[in-house]
MMTF fields as JSON, N, C-alpha, C and O atoms, coordinates in Angstrom:
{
  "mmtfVersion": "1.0.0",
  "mmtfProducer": "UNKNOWN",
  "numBonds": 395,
  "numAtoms": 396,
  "numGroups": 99,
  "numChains": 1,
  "numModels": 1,
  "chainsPerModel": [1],
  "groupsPerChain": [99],
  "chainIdList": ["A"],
  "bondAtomList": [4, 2, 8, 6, 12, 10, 16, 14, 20, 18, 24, 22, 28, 26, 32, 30, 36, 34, 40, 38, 44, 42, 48, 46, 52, 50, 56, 54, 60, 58, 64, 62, 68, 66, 72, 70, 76, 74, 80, 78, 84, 82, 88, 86, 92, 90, 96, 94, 100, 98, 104, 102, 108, 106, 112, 110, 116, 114, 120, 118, 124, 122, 128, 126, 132, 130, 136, 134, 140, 138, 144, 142, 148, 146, 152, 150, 156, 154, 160, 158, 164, 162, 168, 166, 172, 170, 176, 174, 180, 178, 184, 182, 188, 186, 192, 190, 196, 194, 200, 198, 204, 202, 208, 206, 212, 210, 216, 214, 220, 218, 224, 222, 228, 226, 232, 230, 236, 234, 240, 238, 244, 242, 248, 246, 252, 250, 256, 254, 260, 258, 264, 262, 268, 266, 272, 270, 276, 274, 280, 278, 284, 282, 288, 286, 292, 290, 296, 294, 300, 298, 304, 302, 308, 306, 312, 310, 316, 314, 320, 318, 324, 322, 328, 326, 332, 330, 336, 334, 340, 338, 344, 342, 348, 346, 352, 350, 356, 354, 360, 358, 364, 362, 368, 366, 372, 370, 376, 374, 380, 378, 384, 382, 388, 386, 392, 390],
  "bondOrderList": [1, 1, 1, 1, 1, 1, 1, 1, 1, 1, 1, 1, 1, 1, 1, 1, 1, 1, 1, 1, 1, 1, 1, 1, 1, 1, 1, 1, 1, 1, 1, 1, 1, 1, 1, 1, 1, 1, 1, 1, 1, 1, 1, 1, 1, 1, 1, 1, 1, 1, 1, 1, 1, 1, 1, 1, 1, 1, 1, 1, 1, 1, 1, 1, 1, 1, 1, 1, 1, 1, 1, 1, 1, 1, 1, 1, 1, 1, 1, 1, 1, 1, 1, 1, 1, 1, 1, 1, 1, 1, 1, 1, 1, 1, 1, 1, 1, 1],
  "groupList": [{"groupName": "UNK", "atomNameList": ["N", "CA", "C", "O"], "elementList": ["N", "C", "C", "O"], "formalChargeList": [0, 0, 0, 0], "bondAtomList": [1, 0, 2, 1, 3, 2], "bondOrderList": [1, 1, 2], "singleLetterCode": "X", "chemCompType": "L-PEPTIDE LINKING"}],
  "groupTypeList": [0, 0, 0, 0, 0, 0, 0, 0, 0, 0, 0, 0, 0, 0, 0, 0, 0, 0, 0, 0, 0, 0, 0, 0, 0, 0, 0, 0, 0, 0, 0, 0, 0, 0, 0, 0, 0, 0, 0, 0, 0, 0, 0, 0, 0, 0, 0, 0, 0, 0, 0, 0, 0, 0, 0, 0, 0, 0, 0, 0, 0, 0, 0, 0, 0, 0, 0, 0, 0, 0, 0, 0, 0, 0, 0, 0, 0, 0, 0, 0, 0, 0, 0, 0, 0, 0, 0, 0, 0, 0, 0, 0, 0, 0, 0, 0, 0, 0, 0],
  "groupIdList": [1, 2, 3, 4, 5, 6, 7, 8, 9, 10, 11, 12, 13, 14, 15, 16, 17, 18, 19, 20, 21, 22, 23, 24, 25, 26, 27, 28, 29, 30, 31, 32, 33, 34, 35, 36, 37, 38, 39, 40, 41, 42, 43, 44, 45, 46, 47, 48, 49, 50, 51, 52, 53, 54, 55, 56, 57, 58, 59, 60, 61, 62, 63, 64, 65, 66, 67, 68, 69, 70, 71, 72, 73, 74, 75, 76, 77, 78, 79, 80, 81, 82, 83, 84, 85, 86, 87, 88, 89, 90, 91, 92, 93, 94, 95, 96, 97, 98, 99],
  "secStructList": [7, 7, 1, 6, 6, 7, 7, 7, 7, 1, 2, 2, 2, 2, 2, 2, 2, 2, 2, 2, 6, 7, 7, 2, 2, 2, 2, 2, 2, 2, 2, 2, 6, 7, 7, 4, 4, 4, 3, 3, 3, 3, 3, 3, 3, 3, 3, 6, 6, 6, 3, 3, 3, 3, 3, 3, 3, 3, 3, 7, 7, 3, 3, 6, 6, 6, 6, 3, 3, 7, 6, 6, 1, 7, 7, 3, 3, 3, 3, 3, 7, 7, 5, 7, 1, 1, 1, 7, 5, 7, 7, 7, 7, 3, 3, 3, 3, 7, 7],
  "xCoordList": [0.825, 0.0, 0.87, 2.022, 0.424, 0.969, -0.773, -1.933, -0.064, -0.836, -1.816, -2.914, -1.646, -2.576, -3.429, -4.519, -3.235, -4.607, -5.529, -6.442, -4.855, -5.751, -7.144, -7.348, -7.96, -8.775, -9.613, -10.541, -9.329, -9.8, -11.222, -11.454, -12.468, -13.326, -14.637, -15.765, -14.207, -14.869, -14.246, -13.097, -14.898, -14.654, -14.074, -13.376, -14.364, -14.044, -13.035, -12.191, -12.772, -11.112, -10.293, -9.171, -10.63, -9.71, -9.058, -7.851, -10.103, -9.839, -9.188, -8.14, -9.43, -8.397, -7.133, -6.197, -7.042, -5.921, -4.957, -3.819, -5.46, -4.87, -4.343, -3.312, -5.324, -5.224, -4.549, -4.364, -3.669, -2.967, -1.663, -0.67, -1.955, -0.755, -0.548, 0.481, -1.376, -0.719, -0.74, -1.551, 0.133, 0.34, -0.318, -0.752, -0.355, -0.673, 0.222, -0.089, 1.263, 2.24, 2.052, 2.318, 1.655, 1.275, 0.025, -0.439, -0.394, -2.125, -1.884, -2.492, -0.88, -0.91, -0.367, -0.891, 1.088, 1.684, 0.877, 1.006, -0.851, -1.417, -1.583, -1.203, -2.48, -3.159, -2.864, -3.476, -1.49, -0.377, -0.468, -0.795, -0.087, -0.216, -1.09, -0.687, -2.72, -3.778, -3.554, -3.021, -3.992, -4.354, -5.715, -6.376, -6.311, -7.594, -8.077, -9.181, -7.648, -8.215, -8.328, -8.584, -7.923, -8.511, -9.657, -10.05, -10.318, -11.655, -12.213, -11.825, -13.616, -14.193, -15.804, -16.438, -16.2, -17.217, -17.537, -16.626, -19.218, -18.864, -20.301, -21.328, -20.168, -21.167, -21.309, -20.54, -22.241, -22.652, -22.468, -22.94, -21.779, -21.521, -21.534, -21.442, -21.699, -21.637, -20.606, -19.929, -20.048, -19.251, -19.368, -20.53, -18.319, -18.665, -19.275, -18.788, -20.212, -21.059, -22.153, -23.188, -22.245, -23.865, -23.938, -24.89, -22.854, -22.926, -22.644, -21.707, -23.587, -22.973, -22.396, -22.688, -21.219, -19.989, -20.191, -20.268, -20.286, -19.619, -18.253, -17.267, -18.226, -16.871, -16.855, -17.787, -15.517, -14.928, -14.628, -14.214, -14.98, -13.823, -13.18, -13.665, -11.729, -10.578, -10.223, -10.614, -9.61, -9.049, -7.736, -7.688, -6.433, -5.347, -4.024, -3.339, -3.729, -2.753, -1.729, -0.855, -1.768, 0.055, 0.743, 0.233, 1.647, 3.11, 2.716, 2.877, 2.407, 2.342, 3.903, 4.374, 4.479, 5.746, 6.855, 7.71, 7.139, 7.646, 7.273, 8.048, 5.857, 5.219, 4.93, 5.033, 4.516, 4.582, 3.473, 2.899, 3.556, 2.479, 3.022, 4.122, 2.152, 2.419, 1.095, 0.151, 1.351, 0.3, -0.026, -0.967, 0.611, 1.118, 0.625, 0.773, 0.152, -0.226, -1.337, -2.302, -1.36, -3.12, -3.791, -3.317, -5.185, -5.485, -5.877, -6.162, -5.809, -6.099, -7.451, -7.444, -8.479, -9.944, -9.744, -9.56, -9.736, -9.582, -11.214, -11.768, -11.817, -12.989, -12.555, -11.939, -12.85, -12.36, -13.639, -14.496, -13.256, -14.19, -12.967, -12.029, -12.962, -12.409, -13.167, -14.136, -12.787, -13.604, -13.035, -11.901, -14.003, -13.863, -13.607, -12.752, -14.313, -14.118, -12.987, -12.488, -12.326, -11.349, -9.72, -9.514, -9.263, -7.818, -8.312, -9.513, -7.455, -7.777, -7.294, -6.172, -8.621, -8.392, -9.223, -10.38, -8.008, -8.843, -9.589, -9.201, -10.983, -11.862, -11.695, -12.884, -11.423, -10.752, -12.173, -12.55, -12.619, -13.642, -13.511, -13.912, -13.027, -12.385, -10.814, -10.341, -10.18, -8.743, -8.473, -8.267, -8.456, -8.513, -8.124, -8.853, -7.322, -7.308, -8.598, -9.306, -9.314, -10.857, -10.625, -9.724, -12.269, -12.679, -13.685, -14.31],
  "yCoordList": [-1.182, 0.0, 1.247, 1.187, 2.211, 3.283, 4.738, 4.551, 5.699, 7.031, 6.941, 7.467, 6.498, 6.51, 5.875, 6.25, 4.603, 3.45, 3.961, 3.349, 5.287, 5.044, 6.082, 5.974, 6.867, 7.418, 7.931, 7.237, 8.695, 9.728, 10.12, 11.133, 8.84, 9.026, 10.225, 10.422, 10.793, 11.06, 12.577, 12.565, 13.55, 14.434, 14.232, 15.066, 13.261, 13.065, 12.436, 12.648, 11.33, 11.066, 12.027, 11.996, 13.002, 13.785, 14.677, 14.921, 15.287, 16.046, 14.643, 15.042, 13.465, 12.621, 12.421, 12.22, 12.465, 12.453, 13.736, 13.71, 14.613, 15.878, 16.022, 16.492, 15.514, 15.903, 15.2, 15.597, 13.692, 12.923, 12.859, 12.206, 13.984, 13.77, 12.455, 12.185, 11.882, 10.206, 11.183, 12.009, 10.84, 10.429, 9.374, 8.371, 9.856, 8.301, 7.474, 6.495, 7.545, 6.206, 5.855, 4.658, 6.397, 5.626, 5.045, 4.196, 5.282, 4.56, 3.383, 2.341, 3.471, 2.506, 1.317, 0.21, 1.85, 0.66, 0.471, -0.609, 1.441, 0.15, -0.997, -2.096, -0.633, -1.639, -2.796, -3.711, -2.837, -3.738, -4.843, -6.029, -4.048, -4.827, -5.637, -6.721, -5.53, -5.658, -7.51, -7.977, -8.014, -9.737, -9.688, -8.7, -11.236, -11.283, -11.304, -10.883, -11.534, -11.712, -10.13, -9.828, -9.287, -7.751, -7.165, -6.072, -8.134, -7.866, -7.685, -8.099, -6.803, -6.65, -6.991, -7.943, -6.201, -6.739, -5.793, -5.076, -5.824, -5.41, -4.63, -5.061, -3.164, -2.06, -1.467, -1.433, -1.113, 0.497, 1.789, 2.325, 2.103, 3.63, 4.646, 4.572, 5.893, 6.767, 7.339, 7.544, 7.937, 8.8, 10.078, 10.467, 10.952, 11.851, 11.768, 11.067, 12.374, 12.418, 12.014, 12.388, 11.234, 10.425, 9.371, 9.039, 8.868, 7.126, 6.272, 6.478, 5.334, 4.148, 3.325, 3.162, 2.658, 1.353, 0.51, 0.786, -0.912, -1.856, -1.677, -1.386, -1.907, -1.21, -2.549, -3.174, -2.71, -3.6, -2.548, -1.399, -3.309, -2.522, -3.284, -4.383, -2.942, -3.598, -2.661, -1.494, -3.078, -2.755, -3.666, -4.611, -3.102, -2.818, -2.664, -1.67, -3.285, -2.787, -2.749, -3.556, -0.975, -0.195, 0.353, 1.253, 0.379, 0.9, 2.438, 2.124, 3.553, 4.552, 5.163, 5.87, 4.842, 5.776, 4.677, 5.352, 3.456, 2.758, 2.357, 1.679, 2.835, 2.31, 0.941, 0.656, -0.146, -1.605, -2.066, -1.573, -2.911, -4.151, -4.295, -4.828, -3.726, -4.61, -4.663, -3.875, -6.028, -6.699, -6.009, -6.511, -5.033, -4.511, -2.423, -1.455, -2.485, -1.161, -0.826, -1.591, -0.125, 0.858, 0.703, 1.264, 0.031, -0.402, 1.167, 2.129, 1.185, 1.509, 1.61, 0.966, 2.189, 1.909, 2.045, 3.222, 1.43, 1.079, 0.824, -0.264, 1.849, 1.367, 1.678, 2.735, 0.586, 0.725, -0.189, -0.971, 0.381, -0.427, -0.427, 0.306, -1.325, -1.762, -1.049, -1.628, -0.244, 0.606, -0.824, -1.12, -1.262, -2.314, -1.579, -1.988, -0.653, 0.042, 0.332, 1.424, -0.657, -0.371, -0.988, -2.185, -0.68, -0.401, -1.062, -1.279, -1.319, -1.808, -0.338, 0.151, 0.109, 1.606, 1.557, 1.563, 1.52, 1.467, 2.994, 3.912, 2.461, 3.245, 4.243, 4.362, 4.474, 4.663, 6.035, 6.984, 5.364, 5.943, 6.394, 7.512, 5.669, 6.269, 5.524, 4.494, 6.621, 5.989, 6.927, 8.106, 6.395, 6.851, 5.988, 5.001, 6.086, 5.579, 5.422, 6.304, 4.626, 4.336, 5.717, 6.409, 5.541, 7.355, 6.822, 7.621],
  "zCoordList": [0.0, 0.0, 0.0, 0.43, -0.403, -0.636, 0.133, 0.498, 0.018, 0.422, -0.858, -0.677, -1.821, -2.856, -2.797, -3.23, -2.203, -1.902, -0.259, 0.294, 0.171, 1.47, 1.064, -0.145, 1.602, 1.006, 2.646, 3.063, 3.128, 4.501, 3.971, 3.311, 4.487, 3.752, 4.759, 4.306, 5.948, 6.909, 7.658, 8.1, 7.73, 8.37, 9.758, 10.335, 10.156, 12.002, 11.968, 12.838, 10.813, 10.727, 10.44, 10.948, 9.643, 9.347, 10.174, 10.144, 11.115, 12.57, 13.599, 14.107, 13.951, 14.466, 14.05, 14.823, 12.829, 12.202, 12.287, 12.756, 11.873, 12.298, 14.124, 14.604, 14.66, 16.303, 16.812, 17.963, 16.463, 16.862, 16.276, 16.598, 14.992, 14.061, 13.23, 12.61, 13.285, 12.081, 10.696, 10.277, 10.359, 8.58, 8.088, 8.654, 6.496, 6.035, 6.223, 6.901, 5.835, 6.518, 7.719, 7.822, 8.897, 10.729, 10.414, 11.175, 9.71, 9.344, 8.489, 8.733, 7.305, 6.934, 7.576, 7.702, 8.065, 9.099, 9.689, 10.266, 10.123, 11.753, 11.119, 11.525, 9.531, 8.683, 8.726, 9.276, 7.892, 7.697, 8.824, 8.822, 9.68, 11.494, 11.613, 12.035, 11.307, 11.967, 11.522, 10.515, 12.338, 12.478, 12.54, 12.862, 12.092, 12.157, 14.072, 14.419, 14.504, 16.131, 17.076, 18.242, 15.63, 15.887, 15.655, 16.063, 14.806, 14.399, 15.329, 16.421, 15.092, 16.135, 15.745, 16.2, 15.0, 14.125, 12.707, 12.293, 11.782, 11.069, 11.02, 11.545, 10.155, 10.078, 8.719, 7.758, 8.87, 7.791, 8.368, 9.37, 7.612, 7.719, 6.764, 5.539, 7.727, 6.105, 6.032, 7.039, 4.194, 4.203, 3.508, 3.393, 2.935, 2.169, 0.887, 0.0, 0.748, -0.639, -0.115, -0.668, 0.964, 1.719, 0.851, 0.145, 0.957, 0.674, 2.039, 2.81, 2.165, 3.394, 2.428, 1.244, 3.377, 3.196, 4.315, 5.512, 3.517, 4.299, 4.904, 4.226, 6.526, 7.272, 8.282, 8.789, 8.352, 9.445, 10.491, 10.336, 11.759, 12.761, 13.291, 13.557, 13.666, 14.624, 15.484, 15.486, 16.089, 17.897, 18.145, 18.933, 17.134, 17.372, 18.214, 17.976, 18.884, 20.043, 20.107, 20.423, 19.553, 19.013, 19.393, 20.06, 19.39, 20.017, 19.412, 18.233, 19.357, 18.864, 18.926, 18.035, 19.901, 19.594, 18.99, 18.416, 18.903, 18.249, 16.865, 16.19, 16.315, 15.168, 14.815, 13.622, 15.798, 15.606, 16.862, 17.833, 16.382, 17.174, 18.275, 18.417, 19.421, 21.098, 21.735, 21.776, 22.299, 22.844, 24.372, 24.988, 24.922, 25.907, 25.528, 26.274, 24.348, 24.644, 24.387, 24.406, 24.223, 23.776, 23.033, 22.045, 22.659, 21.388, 20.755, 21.467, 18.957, 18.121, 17.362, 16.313, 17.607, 16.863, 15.246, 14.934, 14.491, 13.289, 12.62, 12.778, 11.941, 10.878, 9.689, 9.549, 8.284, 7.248, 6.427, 6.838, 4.991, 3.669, 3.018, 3.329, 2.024, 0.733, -0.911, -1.403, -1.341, -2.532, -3.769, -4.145, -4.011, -5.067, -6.554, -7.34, -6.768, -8.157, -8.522, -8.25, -9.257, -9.773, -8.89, -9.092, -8.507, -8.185, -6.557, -6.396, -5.545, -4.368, -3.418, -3.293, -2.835, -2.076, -0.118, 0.303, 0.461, 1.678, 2.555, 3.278, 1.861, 2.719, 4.465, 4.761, 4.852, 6.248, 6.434, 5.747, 7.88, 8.313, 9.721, 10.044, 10.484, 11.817, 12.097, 11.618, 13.188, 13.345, 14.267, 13.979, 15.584, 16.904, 18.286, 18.378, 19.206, 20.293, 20.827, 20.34, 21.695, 22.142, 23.245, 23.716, 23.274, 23.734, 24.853, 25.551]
}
């Protein structure tokens, strides 16, 4: 994956994102990371334009200042879709430490 496949489909990610500072690269490395036993379950949501997506969520547990997987830190709230049209583009709908 690259910054080209991610796609900040949500105003409230975008202000999390901004407010925590991730880049697309800290977002993509969580991705990368994520194992299936992060799942959490799965939703509709909406995004910009007022379309709902099929969205997974996971719950992550990342080293934020090392950039890697520990079982030992803080989980990560992770909601995402897969945009099938075309090219493989991850949807990203929230991306936040739990609140």
């Amino acid at each position: 994956f690259d910054q080209n496949d991610l796609w900040i489909a949500t105003a409230s990610c975008e202000r999390d994102l901004e407010n925590y500072q991730w880049t697309y690269d800290k977002v993509l490395l969580m991705l990368v990371s994520l194992v299936a036993s992060d799942y959490q379950k799965s939703e509709w949501c909406g995004i910009k334009g007022g379309r709902h997506v099929p969205c997974d969520v996971y719950l992550l547990p990342y080293d934020l200042v090392r950039h890697q997987r520990n079982a030992r830190a803080e989980a990560v709230y992770l909601k995402f879709s897969i945009d099938e049209a075309g090219a493989l583009t991850i949807v990203l709908v929230s991306c936040h430490p739990p609140r």
